[in-house]
mmJSON file of the N, C-alpha and C atoms, coordinates in Angstrom:
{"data_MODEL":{"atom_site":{
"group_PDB":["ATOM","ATOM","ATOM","ATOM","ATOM","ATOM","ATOM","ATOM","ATOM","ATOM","ATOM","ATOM","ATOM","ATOM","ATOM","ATOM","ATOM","ATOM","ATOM","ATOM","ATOM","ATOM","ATOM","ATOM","ATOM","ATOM","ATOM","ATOM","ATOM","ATOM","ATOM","ATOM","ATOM","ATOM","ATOM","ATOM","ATOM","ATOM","ATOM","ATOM","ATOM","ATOM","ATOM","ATOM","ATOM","ATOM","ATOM","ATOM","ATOM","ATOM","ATOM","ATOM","ATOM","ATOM","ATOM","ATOM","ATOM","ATOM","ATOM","ATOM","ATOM","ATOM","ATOM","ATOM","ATOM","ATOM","ATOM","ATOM","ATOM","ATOM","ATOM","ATOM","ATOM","ATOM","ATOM","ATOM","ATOM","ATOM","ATOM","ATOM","ATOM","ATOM","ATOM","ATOM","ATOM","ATOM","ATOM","ATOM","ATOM","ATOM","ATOM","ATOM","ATOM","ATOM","ATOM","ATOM","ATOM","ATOM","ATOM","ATOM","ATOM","ATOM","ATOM","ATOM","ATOM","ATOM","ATOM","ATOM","ATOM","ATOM","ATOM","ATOM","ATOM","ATOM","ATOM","ATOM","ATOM","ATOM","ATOM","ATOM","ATOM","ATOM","ATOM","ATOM","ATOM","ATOM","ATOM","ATOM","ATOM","ATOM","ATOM","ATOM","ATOM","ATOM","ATOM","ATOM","ATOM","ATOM","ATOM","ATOM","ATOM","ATOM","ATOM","ATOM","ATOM","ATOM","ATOM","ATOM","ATOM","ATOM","ATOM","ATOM","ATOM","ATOM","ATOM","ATOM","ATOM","ATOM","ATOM","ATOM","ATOM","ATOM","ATOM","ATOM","ATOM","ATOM","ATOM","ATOM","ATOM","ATOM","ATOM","ATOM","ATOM","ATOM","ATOM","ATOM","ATOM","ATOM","ATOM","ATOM","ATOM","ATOM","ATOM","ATOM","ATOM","ATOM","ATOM","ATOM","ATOM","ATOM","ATOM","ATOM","ATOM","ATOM","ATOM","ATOM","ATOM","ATOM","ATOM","ATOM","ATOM","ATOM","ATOM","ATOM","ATOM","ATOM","ATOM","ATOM","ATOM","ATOM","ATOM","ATOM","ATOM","ATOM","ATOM","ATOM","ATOM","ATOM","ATOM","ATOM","ATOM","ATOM","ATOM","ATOM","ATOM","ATOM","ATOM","ATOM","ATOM","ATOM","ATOM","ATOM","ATOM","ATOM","ATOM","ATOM","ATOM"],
"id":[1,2,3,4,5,6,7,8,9,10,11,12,13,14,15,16,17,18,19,20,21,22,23,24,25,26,27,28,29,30,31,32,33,34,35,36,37,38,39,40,41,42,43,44,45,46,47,48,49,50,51,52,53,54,55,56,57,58,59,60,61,62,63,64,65,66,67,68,69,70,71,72,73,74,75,76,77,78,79,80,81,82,83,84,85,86,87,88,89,90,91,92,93,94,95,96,97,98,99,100,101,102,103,104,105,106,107,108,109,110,111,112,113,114,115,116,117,118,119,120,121,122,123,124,125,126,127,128,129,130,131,132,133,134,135,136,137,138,139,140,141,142,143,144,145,146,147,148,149,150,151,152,153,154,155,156,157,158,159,160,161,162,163,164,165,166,167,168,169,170,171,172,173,174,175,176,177,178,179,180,181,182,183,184,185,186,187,188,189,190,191,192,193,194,195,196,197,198,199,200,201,202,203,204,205,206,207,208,209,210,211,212,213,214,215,216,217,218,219,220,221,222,223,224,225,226,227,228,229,230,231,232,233,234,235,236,237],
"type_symbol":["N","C","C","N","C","C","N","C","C","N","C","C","N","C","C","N","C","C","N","C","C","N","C","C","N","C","C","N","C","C","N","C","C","N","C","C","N","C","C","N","C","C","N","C","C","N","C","C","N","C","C","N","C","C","N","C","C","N","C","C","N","C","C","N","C","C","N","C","C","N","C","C","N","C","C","N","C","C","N","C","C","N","C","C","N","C","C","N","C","C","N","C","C","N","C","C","N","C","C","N","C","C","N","C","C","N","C","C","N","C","C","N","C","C","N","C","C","N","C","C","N","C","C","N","C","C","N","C","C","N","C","C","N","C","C","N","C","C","N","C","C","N","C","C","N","C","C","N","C","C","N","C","C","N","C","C","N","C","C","N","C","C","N","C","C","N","C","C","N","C","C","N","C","C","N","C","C","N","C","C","N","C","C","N","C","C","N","C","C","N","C","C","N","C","C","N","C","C","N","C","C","N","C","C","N","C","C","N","C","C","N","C","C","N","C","C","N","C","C","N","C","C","N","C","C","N","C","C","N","C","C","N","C","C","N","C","C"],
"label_atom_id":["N","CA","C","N","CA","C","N","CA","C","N","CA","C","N","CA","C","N","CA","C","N","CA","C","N","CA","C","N","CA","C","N","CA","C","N","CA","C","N","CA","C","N","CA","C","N","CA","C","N","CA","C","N","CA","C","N","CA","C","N","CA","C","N","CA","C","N","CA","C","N","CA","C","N","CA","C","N","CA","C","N","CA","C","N","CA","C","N","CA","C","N","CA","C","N","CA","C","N","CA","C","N","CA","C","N","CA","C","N","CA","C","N","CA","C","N","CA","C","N","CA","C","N","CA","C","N","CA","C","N","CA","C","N","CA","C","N","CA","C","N","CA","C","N","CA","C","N","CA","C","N","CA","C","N","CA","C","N","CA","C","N","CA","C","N","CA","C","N","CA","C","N","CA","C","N","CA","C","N","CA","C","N","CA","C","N","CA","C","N","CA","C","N","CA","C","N","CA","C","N","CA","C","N","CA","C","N","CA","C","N","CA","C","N","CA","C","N","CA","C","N","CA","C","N","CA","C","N","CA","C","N","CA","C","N","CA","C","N","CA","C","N","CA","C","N","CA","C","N","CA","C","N","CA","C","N","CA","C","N","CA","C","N","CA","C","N","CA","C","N","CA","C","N","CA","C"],
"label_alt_id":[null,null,null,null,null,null,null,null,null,null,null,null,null,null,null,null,null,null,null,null,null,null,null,null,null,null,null,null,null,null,null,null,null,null,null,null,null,null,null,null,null,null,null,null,null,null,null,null,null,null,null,null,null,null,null,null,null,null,null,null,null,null,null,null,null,null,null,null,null,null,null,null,null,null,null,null,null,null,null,null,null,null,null,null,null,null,null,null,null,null,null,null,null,null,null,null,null,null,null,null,null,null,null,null,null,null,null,null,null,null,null,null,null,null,null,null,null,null,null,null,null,null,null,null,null,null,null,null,null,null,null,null,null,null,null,null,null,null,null,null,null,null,null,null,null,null,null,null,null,null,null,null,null,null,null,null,null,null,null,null,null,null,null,null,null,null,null,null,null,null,null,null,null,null,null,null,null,null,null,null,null,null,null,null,null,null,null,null,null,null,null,null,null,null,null,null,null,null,null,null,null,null,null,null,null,null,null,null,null,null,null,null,null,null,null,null,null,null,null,null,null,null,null,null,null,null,null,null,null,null,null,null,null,null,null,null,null],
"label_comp_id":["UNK","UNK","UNK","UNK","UNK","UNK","UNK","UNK","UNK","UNK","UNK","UNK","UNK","UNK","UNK","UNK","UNK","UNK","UNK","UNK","UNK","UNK","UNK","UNK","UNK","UNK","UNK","UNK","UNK","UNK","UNK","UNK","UNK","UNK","UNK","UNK","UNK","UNK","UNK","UNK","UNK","UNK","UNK","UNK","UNK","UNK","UNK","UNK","UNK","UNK","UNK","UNK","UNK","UNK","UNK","UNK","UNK","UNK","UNK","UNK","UNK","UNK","UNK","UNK","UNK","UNK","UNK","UNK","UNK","UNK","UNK","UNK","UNK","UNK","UNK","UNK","UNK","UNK","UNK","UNK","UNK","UNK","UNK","UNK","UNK","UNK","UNK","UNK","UNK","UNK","UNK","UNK","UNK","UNK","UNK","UNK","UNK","UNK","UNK","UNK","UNK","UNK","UNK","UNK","UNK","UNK","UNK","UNK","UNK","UNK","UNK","UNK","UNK","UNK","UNK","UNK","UNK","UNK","UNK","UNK","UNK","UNK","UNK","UNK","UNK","UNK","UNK","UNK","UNK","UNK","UNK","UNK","UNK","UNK","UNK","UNK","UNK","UNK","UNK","UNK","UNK","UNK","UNK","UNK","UNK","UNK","UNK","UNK","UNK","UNK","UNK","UNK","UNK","UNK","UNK","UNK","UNK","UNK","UNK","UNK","UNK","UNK","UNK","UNK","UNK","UNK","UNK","UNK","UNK","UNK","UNK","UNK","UNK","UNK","UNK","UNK","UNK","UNK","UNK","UNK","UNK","UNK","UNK","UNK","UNK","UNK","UNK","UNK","UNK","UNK","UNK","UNK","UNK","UNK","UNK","UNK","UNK","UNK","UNK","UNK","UNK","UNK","UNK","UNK","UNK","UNK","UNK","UNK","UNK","UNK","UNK","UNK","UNK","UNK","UNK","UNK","UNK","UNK","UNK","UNK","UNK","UNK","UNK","UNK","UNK","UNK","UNK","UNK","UNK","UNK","UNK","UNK","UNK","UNK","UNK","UNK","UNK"],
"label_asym_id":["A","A","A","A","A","A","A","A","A","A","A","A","A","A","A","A","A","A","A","A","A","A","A","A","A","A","A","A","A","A","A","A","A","A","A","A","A","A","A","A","A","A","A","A","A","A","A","A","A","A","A","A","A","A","A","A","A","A","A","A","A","A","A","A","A","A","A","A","A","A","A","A","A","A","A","A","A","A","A","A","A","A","A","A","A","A","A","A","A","A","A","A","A","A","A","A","A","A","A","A","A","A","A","A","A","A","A","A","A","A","A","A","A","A","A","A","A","A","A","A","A","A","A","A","A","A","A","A","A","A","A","A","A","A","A","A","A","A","A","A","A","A","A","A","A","A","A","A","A","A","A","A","A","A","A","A","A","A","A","A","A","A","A","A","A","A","A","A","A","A","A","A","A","A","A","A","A","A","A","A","A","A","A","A","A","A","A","A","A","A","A","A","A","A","A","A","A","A","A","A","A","A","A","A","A","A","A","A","A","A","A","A","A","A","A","A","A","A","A","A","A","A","A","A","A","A","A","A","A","A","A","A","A","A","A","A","A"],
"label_entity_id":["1","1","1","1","1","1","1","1","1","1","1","1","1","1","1","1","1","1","1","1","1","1","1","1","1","1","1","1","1","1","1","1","1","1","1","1","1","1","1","1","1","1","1","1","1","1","1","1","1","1","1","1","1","1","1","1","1","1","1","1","1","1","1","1","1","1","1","1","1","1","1","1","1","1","1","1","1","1","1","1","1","1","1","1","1","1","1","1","1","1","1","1","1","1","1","1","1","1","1","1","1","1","1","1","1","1","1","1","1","1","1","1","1","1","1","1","1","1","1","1","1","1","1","1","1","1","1","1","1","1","1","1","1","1","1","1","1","1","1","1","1","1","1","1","1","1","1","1","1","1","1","1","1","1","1","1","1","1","1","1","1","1","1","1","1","1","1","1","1","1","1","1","1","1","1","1","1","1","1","1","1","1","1","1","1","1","1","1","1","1","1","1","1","1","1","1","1","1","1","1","1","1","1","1","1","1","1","1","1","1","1","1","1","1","1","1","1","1","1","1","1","1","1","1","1","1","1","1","1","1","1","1","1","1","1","1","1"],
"label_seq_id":[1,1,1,2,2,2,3,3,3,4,4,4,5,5,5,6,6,6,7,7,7,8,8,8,9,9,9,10,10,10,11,11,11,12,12,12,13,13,13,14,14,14,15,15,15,16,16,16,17,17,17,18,18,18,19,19,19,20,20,20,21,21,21,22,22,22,23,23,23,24,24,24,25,25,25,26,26,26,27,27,27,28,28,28,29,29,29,30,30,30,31,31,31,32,32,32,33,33,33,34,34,34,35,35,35,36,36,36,37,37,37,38,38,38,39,39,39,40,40,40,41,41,41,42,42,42,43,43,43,44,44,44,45,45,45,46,46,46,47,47,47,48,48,48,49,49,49,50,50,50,51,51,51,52,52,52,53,53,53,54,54,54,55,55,55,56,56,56,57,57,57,58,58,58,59,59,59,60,60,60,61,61,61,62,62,62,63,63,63,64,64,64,65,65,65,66,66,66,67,67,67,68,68,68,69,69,69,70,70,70,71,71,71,72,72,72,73,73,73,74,74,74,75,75,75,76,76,76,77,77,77,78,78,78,79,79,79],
"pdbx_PDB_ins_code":[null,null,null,null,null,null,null,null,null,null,null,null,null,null,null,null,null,null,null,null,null,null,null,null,null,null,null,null,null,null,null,null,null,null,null,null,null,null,null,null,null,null,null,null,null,null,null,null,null,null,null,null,null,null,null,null,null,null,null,null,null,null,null,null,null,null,null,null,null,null,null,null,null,null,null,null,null,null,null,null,null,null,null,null,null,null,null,null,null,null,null,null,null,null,null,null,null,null,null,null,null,null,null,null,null,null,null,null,null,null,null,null,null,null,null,null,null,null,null,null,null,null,null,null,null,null,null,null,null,null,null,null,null,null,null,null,null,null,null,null,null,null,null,null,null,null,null,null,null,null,null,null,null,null,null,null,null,null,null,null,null,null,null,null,null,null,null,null,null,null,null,null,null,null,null,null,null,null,null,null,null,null,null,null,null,null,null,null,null,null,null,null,null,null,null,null,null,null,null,null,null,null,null,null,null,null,null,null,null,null,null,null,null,null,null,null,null,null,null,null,null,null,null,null,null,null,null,null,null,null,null,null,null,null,null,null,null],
"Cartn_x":[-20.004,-20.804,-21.125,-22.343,-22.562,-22.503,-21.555,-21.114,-22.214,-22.46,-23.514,-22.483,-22.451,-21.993,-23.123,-23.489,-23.996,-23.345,-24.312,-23.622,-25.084,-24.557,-25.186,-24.11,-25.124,-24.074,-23.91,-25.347,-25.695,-25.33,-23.932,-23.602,-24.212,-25.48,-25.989,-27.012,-27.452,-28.313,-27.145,-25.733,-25.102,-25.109,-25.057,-24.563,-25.269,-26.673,-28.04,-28.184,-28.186,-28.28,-27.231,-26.123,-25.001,-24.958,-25.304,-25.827,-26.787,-27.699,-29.033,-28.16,-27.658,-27.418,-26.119,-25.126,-24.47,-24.884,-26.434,-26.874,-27.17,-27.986,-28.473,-27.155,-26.084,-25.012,-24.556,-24.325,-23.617,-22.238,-21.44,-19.972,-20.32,-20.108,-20.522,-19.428,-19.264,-18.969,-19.18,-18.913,-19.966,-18.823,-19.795,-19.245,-20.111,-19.657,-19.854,-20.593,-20.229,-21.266,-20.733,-21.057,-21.525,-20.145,-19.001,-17.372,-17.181,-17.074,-16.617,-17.77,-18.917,-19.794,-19.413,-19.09,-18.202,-16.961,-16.18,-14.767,-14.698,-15.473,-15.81,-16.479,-17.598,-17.866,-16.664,-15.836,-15.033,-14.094,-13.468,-12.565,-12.85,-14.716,-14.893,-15.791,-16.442,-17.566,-18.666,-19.742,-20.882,-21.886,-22.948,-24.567,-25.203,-25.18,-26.355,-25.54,-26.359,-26.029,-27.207,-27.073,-28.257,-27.369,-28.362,-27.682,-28.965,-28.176,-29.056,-29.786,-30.565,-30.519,-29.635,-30.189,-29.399,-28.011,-26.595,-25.34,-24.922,-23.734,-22.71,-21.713,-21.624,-20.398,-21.225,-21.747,-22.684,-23.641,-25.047,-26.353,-26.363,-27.298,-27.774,-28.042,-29.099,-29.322,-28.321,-27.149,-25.857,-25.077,-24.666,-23.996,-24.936,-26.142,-27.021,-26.85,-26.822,-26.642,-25.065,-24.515,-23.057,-23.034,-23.091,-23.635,-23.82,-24.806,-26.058,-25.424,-24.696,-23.617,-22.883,-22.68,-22.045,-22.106,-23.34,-23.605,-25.546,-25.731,-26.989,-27.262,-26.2,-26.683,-27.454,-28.37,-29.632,-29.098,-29.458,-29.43,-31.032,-30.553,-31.69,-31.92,-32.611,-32.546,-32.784,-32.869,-32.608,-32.801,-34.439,-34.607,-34.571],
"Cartn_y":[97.429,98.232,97.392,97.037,96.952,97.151,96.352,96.843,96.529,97.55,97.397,97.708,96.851,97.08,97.884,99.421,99.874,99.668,99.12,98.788,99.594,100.752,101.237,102.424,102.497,103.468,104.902,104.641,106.29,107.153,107.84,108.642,109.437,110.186,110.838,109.703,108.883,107.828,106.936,106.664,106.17,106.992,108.238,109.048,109.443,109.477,109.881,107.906,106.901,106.167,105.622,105.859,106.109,107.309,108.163,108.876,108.503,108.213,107.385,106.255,105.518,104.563,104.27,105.625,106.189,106.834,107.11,107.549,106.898,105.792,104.368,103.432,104.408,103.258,101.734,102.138,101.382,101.723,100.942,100.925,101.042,102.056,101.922,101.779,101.224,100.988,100.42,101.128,101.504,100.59,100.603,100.043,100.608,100.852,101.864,100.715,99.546,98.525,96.955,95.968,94.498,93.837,94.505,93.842,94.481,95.667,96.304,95.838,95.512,94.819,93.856,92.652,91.641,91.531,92.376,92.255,92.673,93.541,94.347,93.17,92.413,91.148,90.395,90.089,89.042,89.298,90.579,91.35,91.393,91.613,91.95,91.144,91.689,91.101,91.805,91.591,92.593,92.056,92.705,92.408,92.212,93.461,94.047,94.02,94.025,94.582,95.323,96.581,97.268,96.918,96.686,96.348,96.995,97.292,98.264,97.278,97.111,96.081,96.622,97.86,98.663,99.016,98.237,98.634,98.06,98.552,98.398,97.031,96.886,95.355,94.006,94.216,93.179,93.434,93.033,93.803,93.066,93.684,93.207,92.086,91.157,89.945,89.11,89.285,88.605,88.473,89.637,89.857,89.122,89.119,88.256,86.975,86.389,85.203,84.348,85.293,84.835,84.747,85.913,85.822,84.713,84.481,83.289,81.747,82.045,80.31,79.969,81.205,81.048,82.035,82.438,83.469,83.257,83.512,83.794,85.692,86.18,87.7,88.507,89.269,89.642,90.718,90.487,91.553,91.701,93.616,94.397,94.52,94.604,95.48,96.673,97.155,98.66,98.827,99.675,100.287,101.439],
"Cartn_z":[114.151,113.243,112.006,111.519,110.876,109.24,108.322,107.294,105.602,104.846,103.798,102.564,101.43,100.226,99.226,98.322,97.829,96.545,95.42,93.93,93.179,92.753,91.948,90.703,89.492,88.68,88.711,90.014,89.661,91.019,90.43,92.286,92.907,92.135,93.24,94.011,93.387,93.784,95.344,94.768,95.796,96.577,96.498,97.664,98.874,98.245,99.143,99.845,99.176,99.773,100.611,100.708,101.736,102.972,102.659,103.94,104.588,104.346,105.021,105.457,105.014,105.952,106.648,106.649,107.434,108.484,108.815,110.059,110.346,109.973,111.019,111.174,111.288,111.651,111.198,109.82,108.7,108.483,108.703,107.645,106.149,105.095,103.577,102.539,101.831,100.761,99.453,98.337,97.257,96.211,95.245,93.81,92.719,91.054,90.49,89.426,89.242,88.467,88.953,88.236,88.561,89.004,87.931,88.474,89.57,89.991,91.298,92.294,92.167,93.656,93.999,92.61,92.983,93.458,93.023,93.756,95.223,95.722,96.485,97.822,97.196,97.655,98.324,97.41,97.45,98.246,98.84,99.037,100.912,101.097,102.371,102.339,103.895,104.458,104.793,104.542,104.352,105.015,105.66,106.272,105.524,104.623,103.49,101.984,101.487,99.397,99.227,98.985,98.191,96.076,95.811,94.354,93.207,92.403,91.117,89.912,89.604,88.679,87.016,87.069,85.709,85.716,85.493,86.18,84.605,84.45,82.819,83.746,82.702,82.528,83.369,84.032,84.432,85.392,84.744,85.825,87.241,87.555,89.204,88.904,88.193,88.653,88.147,87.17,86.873,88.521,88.979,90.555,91.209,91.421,92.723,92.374,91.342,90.648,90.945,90.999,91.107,93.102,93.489,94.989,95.704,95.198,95.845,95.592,94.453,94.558,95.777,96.371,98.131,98.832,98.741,99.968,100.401,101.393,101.741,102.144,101.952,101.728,102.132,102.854,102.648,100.967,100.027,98.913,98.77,98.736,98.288,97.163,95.895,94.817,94.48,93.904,93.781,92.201,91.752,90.493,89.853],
"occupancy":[1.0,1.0,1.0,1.0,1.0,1.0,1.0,1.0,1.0,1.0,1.0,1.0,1.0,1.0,1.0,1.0,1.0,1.0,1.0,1.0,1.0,1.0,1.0,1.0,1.0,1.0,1.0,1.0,1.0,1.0,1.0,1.0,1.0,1.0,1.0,1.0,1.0,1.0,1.0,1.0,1.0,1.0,1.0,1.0,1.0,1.0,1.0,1.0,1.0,1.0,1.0,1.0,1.0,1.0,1.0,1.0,1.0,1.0,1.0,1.0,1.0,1.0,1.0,1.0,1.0,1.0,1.0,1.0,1.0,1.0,1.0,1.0,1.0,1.0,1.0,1.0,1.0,1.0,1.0,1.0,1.0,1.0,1.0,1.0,1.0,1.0,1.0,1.0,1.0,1.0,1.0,1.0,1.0,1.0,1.0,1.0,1.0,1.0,1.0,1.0,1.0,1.0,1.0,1.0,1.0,1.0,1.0,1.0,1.0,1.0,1.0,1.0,1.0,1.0,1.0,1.0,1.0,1.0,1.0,1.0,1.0,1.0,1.0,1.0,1.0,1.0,1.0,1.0,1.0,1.0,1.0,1.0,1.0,1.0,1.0,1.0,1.0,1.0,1.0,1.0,1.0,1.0,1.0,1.0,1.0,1.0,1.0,1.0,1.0,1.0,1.0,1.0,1.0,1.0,1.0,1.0,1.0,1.0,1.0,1.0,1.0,1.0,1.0,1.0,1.0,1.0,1.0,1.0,1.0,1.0,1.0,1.0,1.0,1.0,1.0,1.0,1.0,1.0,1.0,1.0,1.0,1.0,1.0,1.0,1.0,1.0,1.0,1.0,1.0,1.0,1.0,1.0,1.0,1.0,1.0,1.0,1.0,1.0,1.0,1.0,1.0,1.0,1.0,1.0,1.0,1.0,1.0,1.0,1.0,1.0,1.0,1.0,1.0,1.0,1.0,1.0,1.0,1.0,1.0,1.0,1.0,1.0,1.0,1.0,1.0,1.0,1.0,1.0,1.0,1.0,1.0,1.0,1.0,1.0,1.0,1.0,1.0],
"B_iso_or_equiv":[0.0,0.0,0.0,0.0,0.0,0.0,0.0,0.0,0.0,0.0,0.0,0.0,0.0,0.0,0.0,0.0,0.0,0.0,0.0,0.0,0.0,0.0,0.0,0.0,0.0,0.0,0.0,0.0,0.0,0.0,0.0,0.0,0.0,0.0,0.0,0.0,0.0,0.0,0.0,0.0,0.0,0.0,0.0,0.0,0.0,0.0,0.0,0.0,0.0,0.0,0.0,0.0,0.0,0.0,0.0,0.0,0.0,0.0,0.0,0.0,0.0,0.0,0.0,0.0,0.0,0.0,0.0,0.0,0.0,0.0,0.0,0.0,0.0,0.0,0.0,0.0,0.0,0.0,0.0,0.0,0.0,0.0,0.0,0.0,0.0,0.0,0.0,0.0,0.0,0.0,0.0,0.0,0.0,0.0,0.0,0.0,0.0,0.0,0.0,0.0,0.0,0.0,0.0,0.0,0.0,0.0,0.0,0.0,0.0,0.0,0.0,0.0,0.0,0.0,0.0,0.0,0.0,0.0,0.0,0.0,0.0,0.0,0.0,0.0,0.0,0.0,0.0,0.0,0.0,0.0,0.0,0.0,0.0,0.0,0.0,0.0,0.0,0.0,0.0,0.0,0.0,0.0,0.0,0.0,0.0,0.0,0.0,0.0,0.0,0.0,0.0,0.0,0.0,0.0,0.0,0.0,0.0,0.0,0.0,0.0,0.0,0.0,0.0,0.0,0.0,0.0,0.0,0.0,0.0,0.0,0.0,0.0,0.0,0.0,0.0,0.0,0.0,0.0,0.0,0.0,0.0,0.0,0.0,0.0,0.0,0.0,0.0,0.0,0.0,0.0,0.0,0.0,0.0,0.0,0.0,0.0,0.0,0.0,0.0,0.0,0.0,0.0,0.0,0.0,0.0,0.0,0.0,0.0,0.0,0.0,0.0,0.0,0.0,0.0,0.0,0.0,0.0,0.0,0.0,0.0,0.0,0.0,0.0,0.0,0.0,0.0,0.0,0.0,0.0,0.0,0.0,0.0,0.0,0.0,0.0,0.0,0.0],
"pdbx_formal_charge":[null,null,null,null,null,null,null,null,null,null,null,null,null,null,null,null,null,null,null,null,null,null,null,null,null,null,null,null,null,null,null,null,null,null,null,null,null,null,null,null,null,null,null,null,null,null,null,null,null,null,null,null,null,null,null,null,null,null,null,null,null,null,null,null,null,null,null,null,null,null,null,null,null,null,null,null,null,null,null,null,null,null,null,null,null,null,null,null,null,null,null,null,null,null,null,null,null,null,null,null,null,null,null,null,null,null,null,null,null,null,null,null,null,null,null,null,null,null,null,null,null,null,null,null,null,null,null,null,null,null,null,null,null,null,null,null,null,null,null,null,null,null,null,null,null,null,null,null,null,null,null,null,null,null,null,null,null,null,null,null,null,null,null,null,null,null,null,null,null,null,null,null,null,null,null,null,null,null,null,null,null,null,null,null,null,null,null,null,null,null,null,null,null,null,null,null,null,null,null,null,null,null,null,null,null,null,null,null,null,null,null,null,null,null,null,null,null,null,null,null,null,null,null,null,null,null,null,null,null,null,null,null,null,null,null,null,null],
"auth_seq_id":[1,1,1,2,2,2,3,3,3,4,4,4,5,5,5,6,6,6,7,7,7,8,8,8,9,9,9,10,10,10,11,11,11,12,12,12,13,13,13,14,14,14,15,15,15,16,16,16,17,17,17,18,18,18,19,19,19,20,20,20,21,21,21,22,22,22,23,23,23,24,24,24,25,25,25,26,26,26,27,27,27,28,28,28,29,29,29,30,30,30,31,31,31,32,32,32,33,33,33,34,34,34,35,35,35,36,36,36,37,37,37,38,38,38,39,39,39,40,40,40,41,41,41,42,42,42,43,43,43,44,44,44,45,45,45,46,46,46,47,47,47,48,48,48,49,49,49,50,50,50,51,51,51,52,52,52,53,53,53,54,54,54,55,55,55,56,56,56,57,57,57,58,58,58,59,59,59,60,60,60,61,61,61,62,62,62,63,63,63,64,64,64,65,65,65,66,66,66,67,67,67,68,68,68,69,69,69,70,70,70,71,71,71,72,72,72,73,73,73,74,74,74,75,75,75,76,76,76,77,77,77,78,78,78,79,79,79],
"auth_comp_id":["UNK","UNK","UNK","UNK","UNK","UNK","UNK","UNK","UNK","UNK","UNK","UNK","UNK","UNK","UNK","UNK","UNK","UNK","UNK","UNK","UNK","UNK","UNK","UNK","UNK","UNK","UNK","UNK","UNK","UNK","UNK","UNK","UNK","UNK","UNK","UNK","UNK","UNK","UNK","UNK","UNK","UNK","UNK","UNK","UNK","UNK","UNK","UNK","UNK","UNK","UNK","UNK","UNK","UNK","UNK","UNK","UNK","UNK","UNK","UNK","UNK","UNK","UNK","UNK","UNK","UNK","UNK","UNK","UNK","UNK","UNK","UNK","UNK","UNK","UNK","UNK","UNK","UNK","UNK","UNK","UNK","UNK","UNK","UNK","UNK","UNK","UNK","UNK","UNK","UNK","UNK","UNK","UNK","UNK","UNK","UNK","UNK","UNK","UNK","UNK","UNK","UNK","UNK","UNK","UNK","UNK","UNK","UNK","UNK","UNK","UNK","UNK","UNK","UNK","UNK","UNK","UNK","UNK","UNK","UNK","UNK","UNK","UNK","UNK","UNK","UNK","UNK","UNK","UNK","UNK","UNK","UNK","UNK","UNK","UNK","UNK","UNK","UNK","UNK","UNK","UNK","UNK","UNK","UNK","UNK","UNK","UNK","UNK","UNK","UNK","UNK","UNK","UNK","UNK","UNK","UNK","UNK","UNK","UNK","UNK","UNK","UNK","UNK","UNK","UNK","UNK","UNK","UNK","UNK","UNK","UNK","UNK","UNK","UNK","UNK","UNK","UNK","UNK","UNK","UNK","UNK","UNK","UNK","UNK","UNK","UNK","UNK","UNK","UNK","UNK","UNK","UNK","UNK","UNK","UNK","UNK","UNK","UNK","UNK","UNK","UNK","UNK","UNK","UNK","UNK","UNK","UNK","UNK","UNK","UNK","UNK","UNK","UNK","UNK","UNK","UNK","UNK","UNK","UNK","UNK","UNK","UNK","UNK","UNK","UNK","UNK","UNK","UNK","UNK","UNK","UNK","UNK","UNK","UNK","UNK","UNK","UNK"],
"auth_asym_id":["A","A","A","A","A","A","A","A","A","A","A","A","A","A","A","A","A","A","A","A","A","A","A","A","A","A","A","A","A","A","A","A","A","A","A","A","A","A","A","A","A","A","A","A","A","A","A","A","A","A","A","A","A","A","A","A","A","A","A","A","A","A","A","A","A","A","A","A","A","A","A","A","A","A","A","A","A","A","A","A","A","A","A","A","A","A","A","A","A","A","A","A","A","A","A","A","A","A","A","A","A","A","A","A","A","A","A","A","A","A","A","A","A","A","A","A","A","A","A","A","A","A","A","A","A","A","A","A","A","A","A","A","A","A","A","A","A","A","A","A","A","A","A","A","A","A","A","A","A","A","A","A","A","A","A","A","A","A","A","A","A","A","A","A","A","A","A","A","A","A","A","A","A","A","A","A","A","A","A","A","A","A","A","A","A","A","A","A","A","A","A","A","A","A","A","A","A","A","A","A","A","A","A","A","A","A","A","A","A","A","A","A","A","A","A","A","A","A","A","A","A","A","A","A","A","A","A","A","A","A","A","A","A","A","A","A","A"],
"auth_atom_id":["N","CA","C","N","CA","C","N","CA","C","N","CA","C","N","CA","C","N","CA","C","N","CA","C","N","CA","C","N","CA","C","N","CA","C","N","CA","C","N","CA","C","N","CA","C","N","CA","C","N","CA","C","N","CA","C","N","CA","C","N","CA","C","N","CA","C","N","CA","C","N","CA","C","N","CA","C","N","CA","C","N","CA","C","N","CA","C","N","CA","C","N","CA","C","N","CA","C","N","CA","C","N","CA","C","N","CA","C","N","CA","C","N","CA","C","N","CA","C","N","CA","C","N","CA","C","N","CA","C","N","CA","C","N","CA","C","N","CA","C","N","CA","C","N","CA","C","N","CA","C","N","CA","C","N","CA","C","N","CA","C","N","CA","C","N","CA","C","N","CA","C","N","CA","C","N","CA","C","N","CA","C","N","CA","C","N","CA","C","N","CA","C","N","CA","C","N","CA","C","N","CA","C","N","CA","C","N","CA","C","N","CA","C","N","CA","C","N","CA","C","N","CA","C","N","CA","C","N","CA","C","N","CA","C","N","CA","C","N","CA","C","N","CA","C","N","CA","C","N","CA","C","N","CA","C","N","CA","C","N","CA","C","N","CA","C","N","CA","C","N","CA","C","N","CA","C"],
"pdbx_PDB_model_num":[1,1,1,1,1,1,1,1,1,1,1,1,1,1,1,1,1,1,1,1,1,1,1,1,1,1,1,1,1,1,1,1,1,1,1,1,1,1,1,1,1,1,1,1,1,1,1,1,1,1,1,1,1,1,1,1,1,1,1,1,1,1,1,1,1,1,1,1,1,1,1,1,1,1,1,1,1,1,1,1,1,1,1,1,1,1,1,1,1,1,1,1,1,1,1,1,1,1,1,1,1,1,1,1,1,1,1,1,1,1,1,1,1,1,1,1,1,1,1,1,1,1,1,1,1,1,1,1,1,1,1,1,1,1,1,1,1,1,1,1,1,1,1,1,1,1,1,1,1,1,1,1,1,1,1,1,1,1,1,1,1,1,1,1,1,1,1,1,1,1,1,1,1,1,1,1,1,1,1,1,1,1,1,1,1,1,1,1,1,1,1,1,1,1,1,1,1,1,1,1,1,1,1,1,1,1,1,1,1,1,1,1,1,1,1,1,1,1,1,1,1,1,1,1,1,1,1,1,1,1,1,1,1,1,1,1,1]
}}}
């Protein structure tokens, strides 16, 4: 199964986009801003990143930035 990391601040925003892609048969797990996508990163292994650009303690393109030093990722953004 296919596993997707969701990093956004906003839970109803995570939540609707975690069901959607809990029916197309995704493993999901979420993070609430830029340190928890990263640790979260670092921790597992992922297909996908849907990522927020607007997140507290460090934005989306700080996390894609850090990412991309050793990952090829597919990351989404998310406004």
């Amino acid at each position: 199964m296919p596993k997707m990391l969701i990093a956004d601040d906003n839970e109803q925003i995570t939540k609707i986009l975690a069901q959607f892609a809990k029916r197309e048969g995704f493993q999901v797990d979420t993070a609430g801003d830029g340190e928890a996508a990263l640790a979260a990163f670092s921790a597992h292994s992922y297909d996908i990143l849907l990522l927020d650009v607007m997140m507290p303690k460090k934005d989306g393109f700080a996390v894609c930035k850090e990412i991309r030093q050793n990952s090829n990722l597919p990351i989404i953004m998310i406004t």
